[in-house]
C-alpha positions in Angstrom: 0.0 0.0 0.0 1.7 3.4 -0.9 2.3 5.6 1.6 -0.4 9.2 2.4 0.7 12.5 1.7 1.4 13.3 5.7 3.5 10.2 5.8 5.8 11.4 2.7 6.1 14.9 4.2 7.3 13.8 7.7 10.0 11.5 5.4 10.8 14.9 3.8 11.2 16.8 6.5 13.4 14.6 8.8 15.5 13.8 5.6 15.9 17.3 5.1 16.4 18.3 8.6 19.5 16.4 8.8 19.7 15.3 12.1 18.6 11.7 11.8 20.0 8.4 9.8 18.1 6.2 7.6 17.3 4.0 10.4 16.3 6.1 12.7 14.2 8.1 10.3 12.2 4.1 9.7 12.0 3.9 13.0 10.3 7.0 13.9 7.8 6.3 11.2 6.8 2.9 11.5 7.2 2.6 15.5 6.8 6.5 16.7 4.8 8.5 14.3 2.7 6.0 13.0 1.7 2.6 15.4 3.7 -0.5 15.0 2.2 -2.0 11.7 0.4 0.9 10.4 3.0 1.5 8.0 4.3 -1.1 5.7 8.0 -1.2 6.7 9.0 -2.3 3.2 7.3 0.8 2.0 8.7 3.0 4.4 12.0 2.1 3.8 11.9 2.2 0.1 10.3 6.2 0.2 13.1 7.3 2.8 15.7 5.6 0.3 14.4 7.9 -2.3 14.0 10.8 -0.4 18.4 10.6 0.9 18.7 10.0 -2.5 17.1 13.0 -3.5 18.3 15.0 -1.2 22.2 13.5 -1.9 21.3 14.9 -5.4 19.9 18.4 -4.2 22.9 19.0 -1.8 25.6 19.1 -5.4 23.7 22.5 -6.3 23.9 24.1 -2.9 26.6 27.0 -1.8 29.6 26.1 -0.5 28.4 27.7 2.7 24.7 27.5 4.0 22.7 29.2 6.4 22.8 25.7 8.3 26.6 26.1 8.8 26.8 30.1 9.2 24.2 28.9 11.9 26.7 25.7 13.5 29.6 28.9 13.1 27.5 30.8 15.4 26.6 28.3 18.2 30.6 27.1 18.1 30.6 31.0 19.0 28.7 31.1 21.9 29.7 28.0 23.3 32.9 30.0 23.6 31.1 32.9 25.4 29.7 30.4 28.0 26.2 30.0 26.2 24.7 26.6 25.8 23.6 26.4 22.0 21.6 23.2 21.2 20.5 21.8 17.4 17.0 20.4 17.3 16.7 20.0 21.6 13.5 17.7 21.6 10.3 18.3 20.1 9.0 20.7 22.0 9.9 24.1 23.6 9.8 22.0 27.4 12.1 19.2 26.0 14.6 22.1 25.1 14.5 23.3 28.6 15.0 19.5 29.8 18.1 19.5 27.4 19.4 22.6 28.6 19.9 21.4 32.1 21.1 18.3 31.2 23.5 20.2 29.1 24.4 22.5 32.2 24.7 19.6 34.3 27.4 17.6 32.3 29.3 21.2 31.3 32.6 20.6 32.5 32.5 23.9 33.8 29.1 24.4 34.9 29.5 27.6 37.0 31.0 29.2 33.6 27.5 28.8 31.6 25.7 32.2 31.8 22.9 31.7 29.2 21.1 29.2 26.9 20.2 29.2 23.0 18.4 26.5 21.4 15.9 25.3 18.9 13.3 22.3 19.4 12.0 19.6 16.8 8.7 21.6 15.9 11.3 24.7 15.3 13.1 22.4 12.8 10.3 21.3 11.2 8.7 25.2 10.8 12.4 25.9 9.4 12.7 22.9 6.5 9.3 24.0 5.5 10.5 27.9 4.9 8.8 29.2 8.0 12.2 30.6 9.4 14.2 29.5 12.6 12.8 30.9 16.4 15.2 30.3 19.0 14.8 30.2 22.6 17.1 31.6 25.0 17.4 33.0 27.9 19.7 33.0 31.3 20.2 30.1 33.2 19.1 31.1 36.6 15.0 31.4 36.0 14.7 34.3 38.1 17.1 36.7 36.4 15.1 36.1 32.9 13.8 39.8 32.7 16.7 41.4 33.6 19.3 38.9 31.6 17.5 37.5 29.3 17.9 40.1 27.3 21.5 40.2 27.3 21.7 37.1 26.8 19.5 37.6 23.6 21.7 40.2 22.5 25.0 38.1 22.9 23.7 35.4 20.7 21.7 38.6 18.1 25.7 39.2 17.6 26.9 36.0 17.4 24.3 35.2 14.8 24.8 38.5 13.1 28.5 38.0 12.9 27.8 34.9 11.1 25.9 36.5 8.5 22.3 35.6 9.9 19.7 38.2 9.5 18.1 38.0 12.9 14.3 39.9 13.8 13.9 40.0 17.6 12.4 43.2 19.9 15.1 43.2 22.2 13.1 41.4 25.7 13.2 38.6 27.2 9.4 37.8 26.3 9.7 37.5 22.5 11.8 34.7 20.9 14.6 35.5 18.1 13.7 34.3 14.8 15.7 34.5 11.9 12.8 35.1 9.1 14.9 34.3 5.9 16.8 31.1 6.8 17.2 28.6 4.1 17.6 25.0 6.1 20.3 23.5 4.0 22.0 21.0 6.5 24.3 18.5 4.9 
């Protein structure tokens, strides 16, 4: 039975987004996504072979430098500035939180972390599909997040700038940076 249109977009998108392997990507389809036998797993694997093909094929046209790594240039930045800056943390905006302070906890200098940057699974998905990237960030003691959040915001607004992002953010701690324009090209 071929696969539904929702099922061929979720291949696309988590080919695209880069962050997962063949088998994985199966495996979220066939035992996550969908329930164990929903999907043919013959059928599956046969579409996700054609979309890494397709998407081995699309990467020989791209620059030689993407927004993808202006965006990995900028996070190696602020990893140096003592800012935790996480690719695809979970699925959701509370799973990158989770992240964070597992991230904080295994730093091997924890008491030199003074903020946090990262973007979740839905963020990824909005981003493959041409919606932009939001990131969250903030401090990483809660209850400075009005008055250093927005420092923090303005450390990683630079580091991203520097790396020749165009970021849109209102400078507080309440609104979430996006960068409107990004084309997710990960390889």
């Amino acid at each position: 039975m071929p696969l539904d249109a929702d099922a061929l977009t979720e291949i696309q998108s988590l080919v695209r987004g880069g962050f997962e392997d063949r088998e994985r990507i199966v495996e979220i389809l066939t035992e996550e996504l969908y329930a164990p036998g929903e999907l043919d797993a013959d059928t599956v694997e046969h579409a996700v072979d054609a979309a890494l093909h397709e998407h081995e094929q699309a990467k020989k046209s791209w620059p030689a430098t993407t927004d993808c790594d202006r965006l990995d240039a900028a996070f190696e930045a602020l990893a140096q500035r003592g800012v935790i800056a996480l690719h695809n943390a979970g699925y959701t905006q509370s799973d990158g939180y989770s992240d964070v302070r597992e991230a904080h906890a295994d730093a091997p200098e924890p008491g030199r972390i003074v903020g946090y940057c990262f973007y979740h699974g839905q963020d990824l998905a909005r981003a493959v599909d041409g919606g932009g990237l939001f990131l969250a960030f903030g401090p990483m003691d809660a209850r400075t997040e009005e008055t250093e959040g927005p420092r923090i915001g303005r450390i990683i607004t630079e580091a991203l700038q520097h790396a020749g992002l165009q970021v849109q953010w209102d400078g507080t701690f309440k609104q979430r940076i996006h960068i409107a324009d990004f084309d997710w090209k990960r390889r």
